[in-house]
DRENBARO-736603 format. One record per atom (N, C-alpha, C): x, z, y; residue in three letters. Coordinates in steps of 0.001 Angstrom, whole numbers, padded with zeros to 6 digits, always signed. Last residue first. Layout:
N
XZYALA
...
***
This chain:
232
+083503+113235+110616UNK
+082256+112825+110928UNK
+081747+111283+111045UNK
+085244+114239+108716UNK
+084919+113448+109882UNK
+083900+113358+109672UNK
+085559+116305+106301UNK
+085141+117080+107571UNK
+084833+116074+108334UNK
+086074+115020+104121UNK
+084773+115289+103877UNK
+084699+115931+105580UNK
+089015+113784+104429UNK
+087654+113530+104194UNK
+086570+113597+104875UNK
+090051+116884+104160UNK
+089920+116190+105461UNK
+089220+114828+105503UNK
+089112+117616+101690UNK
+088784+117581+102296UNK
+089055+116994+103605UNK
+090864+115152+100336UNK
+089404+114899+099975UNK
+088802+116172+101018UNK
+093522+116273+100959UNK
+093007+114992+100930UNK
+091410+115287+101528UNK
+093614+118816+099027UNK
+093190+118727+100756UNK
+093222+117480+101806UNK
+092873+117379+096725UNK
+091957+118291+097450UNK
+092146+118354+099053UNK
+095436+116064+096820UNK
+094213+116183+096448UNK
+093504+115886+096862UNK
+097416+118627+097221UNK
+097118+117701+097996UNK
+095757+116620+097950UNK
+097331+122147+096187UNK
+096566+120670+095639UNK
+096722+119609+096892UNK
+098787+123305+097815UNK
+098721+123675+096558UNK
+098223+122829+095829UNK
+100616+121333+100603UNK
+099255+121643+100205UNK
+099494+122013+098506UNK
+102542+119210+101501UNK
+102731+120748+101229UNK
+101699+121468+100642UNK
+101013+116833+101605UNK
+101821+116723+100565UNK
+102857+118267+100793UNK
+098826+117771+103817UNK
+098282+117529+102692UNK
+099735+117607+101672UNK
+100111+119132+106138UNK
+099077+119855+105585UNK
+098249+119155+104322UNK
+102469+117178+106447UNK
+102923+118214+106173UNK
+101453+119085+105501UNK
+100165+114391+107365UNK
+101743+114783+106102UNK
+101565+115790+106023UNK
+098059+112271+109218UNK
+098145+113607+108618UNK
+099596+113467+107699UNK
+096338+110392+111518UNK
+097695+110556+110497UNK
+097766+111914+110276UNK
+093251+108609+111250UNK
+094144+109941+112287UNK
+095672+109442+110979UNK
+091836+106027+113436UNK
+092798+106468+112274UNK
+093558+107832+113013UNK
+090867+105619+115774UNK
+090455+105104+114567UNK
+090887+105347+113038UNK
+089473+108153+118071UNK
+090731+107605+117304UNK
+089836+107448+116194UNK
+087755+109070+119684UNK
+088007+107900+119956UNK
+088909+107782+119344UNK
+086534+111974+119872UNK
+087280+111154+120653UNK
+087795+109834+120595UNK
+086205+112222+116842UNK
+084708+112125+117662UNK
+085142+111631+119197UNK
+088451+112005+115704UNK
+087487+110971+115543UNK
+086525+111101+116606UNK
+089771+114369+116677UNK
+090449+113382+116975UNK
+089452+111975+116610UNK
+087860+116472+115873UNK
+087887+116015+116880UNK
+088836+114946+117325UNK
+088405+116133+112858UNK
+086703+115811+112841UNK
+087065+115390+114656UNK
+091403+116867+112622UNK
+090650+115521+112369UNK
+089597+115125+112925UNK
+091661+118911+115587UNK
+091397+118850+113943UNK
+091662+117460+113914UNK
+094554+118678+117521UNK
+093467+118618+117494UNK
+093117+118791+116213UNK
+097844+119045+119859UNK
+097156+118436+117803UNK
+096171+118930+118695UNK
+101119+118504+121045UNK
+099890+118237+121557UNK
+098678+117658+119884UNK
+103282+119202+119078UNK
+103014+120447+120312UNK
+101371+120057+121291UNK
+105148+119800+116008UNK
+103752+118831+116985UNK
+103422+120028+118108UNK
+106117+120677+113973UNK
+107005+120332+115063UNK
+106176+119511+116844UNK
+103877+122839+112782UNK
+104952+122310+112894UNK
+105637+121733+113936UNK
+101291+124068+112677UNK
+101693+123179+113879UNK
+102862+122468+113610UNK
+099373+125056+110273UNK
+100890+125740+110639UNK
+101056+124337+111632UNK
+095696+125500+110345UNK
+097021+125000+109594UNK
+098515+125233+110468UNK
+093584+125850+111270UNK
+094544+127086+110619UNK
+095835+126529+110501UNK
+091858+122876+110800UNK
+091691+124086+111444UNK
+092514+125415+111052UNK
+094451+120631+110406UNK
+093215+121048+109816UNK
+093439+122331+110660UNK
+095471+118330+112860UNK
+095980+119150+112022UNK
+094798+119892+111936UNK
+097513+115799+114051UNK
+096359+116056+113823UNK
+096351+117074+112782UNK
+100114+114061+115203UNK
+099677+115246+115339UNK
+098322+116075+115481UNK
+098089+110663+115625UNK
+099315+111902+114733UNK
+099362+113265+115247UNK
+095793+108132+115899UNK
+096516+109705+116424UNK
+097032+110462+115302UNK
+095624+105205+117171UNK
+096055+105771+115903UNK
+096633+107348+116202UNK
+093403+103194+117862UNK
+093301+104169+118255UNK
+094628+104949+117413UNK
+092965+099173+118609UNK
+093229+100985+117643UNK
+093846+102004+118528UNK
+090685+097654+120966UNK
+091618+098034+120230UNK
+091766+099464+119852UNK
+087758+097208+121462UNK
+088673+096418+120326UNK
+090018+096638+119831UNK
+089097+098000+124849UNK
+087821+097383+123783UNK
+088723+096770+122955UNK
+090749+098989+126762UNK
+090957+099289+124909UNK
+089580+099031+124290UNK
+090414+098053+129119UNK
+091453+097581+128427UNK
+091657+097836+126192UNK
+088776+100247+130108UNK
+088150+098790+129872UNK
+089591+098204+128696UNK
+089303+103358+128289UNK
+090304+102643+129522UNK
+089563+101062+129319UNK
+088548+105471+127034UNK
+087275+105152+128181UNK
+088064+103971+128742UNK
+090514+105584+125189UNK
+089373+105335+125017UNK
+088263+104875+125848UNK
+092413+107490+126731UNK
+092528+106035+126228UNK
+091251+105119+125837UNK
+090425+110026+126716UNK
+090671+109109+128418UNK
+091435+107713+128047UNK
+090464+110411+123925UNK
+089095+110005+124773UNK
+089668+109381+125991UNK
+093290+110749+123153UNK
+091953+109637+122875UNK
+090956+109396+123465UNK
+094820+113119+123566UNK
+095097+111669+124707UNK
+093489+110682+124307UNK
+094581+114574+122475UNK
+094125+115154+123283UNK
+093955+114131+124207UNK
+095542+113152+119950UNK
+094373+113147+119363UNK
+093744+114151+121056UNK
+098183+111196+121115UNK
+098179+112316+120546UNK
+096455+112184+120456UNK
+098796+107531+120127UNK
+098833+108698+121270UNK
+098445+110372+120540UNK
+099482+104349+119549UNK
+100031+105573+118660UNK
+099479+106606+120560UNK
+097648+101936+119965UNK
+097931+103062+120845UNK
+098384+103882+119444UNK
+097492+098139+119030UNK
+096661+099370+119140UNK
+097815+100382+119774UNK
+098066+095222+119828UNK
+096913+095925+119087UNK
+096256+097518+118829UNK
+099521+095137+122776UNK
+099092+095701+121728UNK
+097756+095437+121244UNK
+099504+092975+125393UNK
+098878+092505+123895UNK
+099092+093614+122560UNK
+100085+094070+127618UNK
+100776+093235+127312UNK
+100543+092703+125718UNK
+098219+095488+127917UNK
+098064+094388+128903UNK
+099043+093803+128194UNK
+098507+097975+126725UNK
+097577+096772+126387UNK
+097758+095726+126763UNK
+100655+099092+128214UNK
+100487+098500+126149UNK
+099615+097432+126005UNK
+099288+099833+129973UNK
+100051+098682+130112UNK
+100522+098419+128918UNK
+097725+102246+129088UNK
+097306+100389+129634UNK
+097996+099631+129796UNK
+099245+103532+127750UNK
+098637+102953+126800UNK
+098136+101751+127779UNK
+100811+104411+130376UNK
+101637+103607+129366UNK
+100608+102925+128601UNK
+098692+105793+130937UNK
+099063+104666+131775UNK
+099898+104027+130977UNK
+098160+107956+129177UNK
+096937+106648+129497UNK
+097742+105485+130157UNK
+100614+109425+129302UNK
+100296+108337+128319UNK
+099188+107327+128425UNK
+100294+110352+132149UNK
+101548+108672+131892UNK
+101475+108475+130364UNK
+097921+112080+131845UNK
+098275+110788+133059UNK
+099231+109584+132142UNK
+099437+113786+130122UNK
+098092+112572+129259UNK
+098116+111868+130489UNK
+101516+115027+131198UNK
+101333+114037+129792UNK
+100552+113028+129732UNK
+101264+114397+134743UNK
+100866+115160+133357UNK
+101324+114162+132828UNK
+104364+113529+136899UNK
+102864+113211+136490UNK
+102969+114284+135148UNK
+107260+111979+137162UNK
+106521+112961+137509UNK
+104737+112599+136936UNK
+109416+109728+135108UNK
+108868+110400+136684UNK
+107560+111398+136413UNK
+111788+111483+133085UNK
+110819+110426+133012UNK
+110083+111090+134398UNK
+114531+112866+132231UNK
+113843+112041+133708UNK
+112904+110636+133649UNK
+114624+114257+129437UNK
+114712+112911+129712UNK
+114477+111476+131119UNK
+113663+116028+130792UNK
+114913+116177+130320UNK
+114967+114822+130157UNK
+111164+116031+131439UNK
+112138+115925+132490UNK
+113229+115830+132092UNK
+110076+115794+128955UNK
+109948+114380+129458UNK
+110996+114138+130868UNK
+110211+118302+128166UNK
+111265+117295+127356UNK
+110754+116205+128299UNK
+108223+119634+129446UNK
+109448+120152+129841UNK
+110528+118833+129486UNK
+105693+118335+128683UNK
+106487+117789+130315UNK
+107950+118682+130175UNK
+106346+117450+125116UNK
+105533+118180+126396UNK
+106519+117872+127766UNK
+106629+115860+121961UNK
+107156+116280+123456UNK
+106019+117283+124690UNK
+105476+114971+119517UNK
+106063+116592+119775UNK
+106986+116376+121030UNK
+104216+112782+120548UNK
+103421+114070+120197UNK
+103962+115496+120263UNK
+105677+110790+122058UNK
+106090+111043+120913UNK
+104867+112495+121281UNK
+103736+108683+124488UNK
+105202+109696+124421UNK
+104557+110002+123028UNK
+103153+105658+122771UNK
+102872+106027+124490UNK
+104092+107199+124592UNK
+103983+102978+120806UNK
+104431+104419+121256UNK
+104096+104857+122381UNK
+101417+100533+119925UNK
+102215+101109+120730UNK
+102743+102256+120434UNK
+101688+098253+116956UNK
+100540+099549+117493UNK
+102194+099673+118716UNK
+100491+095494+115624UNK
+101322+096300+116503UNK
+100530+097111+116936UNK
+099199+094706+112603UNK
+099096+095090+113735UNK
+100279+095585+114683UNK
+099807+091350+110485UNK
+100397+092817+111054UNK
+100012+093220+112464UNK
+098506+088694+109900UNK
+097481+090062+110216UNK
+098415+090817+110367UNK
+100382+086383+111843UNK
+100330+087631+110498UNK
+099537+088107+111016UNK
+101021+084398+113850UNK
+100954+083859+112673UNK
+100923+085186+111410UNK
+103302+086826+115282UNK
+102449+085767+115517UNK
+102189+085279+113855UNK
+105163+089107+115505UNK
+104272+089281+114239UNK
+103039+087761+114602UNK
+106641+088369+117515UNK
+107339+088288+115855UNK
+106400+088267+114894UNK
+105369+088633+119497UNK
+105568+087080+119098UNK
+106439+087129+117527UNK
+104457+091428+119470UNK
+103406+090054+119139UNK
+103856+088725+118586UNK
+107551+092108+120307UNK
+106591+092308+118989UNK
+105447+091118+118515UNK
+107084+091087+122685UNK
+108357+090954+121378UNK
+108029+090670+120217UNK
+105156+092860+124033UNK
+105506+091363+124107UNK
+106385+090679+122890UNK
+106490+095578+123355UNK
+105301+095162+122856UNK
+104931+093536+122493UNK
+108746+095129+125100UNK
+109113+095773+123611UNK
+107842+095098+123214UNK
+108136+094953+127346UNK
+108544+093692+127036UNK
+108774+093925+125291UNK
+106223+097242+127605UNK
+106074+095860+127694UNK
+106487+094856+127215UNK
+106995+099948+126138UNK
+107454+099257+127225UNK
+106631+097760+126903UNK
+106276+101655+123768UNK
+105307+100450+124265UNK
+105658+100757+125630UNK
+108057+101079+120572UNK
+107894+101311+121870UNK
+106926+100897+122904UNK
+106031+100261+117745UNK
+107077+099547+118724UNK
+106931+100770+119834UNK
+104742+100391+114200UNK
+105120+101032+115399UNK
+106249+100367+116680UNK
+102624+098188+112509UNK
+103923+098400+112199UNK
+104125+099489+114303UNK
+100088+098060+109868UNK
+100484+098454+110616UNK
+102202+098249+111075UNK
+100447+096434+107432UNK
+098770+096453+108473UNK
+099745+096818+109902UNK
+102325+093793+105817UNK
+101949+095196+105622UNK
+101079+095440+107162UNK
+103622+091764+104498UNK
+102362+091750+104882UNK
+101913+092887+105098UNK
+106675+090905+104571UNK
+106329+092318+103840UNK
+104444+092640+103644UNK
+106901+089562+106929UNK
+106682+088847+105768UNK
+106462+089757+104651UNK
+107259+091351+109199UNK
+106181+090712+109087UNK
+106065+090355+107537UNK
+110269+091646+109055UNK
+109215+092846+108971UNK
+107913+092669+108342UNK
+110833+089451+110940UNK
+111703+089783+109480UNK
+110252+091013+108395UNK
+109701+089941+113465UNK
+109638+088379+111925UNK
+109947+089037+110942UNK
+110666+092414+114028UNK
+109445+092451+113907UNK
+109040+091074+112863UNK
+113396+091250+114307UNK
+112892+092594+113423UNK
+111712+092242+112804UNK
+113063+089482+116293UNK
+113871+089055+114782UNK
+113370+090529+113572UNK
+112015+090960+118477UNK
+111489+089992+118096UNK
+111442+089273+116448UNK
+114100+092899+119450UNK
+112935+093696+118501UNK
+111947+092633+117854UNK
+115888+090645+119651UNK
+116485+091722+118681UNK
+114635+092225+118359UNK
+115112+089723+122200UNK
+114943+088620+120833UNK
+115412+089877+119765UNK
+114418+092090+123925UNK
+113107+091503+123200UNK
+113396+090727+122261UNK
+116462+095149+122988UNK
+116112+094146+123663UNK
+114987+092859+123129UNK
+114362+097779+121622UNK
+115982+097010+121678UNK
+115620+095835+122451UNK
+112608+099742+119436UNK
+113197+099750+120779UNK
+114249+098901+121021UNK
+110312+100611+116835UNK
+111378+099743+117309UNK
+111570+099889+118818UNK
+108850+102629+115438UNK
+109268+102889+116869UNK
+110331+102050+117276UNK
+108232+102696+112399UNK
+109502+102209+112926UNK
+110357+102436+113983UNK
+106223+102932+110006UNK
+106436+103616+111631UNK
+107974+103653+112409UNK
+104027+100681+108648UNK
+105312+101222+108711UNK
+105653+101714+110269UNK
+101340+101314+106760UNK
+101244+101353+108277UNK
+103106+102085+108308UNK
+099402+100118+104483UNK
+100857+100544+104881UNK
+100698+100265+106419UNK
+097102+100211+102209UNK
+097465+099762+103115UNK
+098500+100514+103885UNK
+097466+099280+098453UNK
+097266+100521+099636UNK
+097568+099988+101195UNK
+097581+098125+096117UNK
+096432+097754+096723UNK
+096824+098389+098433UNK
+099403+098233+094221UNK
+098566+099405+094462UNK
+097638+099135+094970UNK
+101376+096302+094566UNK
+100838+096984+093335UNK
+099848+097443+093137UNK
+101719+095475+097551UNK
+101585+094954+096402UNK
+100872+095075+095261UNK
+101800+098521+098519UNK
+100818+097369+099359UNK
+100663+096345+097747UNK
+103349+099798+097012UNK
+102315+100315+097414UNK
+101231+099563+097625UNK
+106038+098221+097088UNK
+105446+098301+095668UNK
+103802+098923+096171UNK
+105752+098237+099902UNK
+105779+096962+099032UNK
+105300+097096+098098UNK
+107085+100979+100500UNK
+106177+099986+100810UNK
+105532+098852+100395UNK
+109527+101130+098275UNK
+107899+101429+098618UNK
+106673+101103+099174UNK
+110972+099314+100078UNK
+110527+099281+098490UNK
+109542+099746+098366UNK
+111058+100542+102610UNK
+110749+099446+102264UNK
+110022+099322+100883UNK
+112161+103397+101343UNK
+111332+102910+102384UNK
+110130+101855+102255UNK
+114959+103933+100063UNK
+114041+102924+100003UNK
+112735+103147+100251UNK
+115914+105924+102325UNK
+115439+106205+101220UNK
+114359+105355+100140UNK
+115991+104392+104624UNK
+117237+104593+103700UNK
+116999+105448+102344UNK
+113349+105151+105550UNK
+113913+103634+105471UNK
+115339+103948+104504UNK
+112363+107934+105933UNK
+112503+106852+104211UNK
+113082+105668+104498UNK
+112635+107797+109126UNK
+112995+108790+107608UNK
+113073+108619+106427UNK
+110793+105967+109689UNK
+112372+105808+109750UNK
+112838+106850+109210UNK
+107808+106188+107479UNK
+108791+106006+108598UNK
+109787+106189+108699UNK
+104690+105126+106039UNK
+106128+105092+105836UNK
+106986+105186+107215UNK
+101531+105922+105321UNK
+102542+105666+106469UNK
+103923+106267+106031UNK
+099029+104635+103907UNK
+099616+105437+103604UNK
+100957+105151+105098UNK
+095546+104517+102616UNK
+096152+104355+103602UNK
+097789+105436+103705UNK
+093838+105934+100426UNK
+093982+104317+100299UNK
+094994+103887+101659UNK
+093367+108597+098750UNK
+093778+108149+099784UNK
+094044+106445+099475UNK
+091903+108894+096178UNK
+091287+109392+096626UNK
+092549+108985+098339UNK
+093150+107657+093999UNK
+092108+106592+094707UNK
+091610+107533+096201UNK
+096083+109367+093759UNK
+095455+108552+093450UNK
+093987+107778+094175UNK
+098230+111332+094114UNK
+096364+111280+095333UNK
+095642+110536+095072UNK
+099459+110911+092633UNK
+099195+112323+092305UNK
+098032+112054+092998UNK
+100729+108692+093475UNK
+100156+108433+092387UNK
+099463+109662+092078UNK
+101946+109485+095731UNK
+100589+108587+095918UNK
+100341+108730+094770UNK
+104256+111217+094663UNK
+102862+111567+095668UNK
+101412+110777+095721UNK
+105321+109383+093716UNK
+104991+110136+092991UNK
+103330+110874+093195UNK
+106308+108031+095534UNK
+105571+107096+094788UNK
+105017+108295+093718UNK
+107589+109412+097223UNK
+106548+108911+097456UNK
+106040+108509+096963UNK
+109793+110124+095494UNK
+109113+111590+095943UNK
+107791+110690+096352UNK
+111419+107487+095216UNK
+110349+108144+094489UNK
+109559+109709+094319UNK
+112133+107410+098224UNK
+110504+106733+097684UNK
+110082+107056+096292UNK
+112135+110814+099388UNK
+112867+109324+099076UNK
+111360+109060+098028UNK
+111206+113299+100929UNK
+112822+112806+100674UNK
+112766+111365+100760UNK
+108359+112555+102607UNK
+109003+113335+101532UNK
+110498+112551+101581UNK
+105976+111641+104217UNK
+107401+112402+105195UNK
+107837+113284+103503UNK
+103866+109882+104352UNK
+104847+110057+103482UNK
+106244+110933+103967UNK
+100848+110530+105923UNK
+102290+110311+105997UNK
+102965+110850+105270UNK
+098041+109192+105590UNK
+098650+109862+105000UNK
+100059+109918+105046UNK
+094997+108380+107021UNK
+096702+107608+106813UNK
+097128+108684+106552UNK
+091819+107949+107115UNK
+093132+109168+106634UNK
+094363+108219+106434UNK
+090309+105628+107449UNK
+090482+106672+108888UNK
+091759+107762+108241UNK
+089803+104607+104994UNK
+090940+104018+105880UNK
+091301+104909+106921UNK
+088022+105670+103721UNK
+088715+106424+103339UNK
+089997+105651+104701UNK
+085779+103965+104645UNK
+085840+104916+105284UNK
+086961+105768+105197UNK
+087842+100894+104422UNK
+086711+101324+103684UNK
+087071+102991+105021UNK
+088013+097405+105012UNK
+088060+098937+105812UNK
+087244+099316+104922UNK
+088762+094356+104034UNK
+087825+095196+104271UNK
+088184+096795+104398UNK
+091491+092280+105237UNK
+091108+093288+104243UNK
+089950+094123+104772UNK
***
């Protein structure tokens, strides 16, 4: 599928249930073409949406899954997953998780993108979870290289992480995808490492992800069309 410029805005569906989403997209009409579904709507037909979106609509779907489980389990997922034809899909990016992945999505344009750490963590939650020692952005670059090495297509990382992912030889050619990205003023929510849009592009992300500051927004729209109009 041809990339249009509007592709850099993925738009996360973080509403109740798919017809809160299908409502939404139809309210943003042409003016978003990229949309992200995650384990928060999966029981809120999710899926369905997805589908009717990609199918119907034209829209490209980037499902955010963060699969984790042993490799023939995240392997059977990721097949199963695949036949939905949808762009994007999220994995853990341990290695053998990533590895898994590829071989489920073999034979499909579905991208695998990595998980390096989740955006709304910082070093306090990473000890809580005794992950070893080092900054954030140290052991997400390092996770994102060994994402690579093991055949991601692309890096879920925060928009502070992009440039030093970016400089890594390993990420020629591959995506960039940053979340916790947020318009100049806007309320932080649960995200603890953000940037604007305009600087999560000029660093090296190919796609930002945005929700709470467009489908809370008085006009979403509009505040669509501007985050838009601010990349550069």
């Amino acid at each position: 599928m041809t990339q249009s410029p509007n592709d850099r805005l993925i738009v996360a569906l973080d509403v109740p249930n798919a017809i809160a989403g299908l409502k939404l997209a139809q309210d943003l009409g042409d003016a978003v073409t990229f949309y992200k579904i995650g384990l928060g709507m999966l029981t809120g037909g999710g899926l369905g949406l997805a589908n009717e979106l990609k199918q119907e609509q034209g829209k490209r779907i980037f499902l955010d899954m963060k699969l984790f489980d042993i490799g023939a389990t995240v392997e059977a997922a990721v097949r199963g997953l695949a036949q939905f034809e949808l762009d994007f899909l999220t994995v853990h990016g341990d290695p053998h998780v990533v590895r898994a992945a590829k071989e489920g999505a073999s034979g499909t344009d579905m991208k695998i993108l990595a998980v390096t750490i989740l955006t709304s963590l910082d070093r306090a939650d990473l000890d809580d979870s005794l992950i070893k020692d080092g900054t954030t952005a140290d052991l997400v670059v390092e996770r994102a290289g060994r994402a690579f090495e093991a055949g991601a297509d692309g890096i879920i990382a925060s928009p502070q992480e992009a440039a030093m992912i970016r400089a890594l030889p390993e990420a020629a050619n591959r995506l960039i995808v940053t979340p916790g990205v947020r318009p100049a003023g806007a309320d932080l929510g649960d995200q603890k490492r953000v940037a604007t849009p305009a600087q999560a592009i000029t660093d090296g992300a190919d796609h930002i992800v945005v929700g709470r500051p467009i489908w809370a927004a008085a006009n979403p729209t509009q505040a669509a069309k501007d985050i838009l109009a601010s990349l550069p």
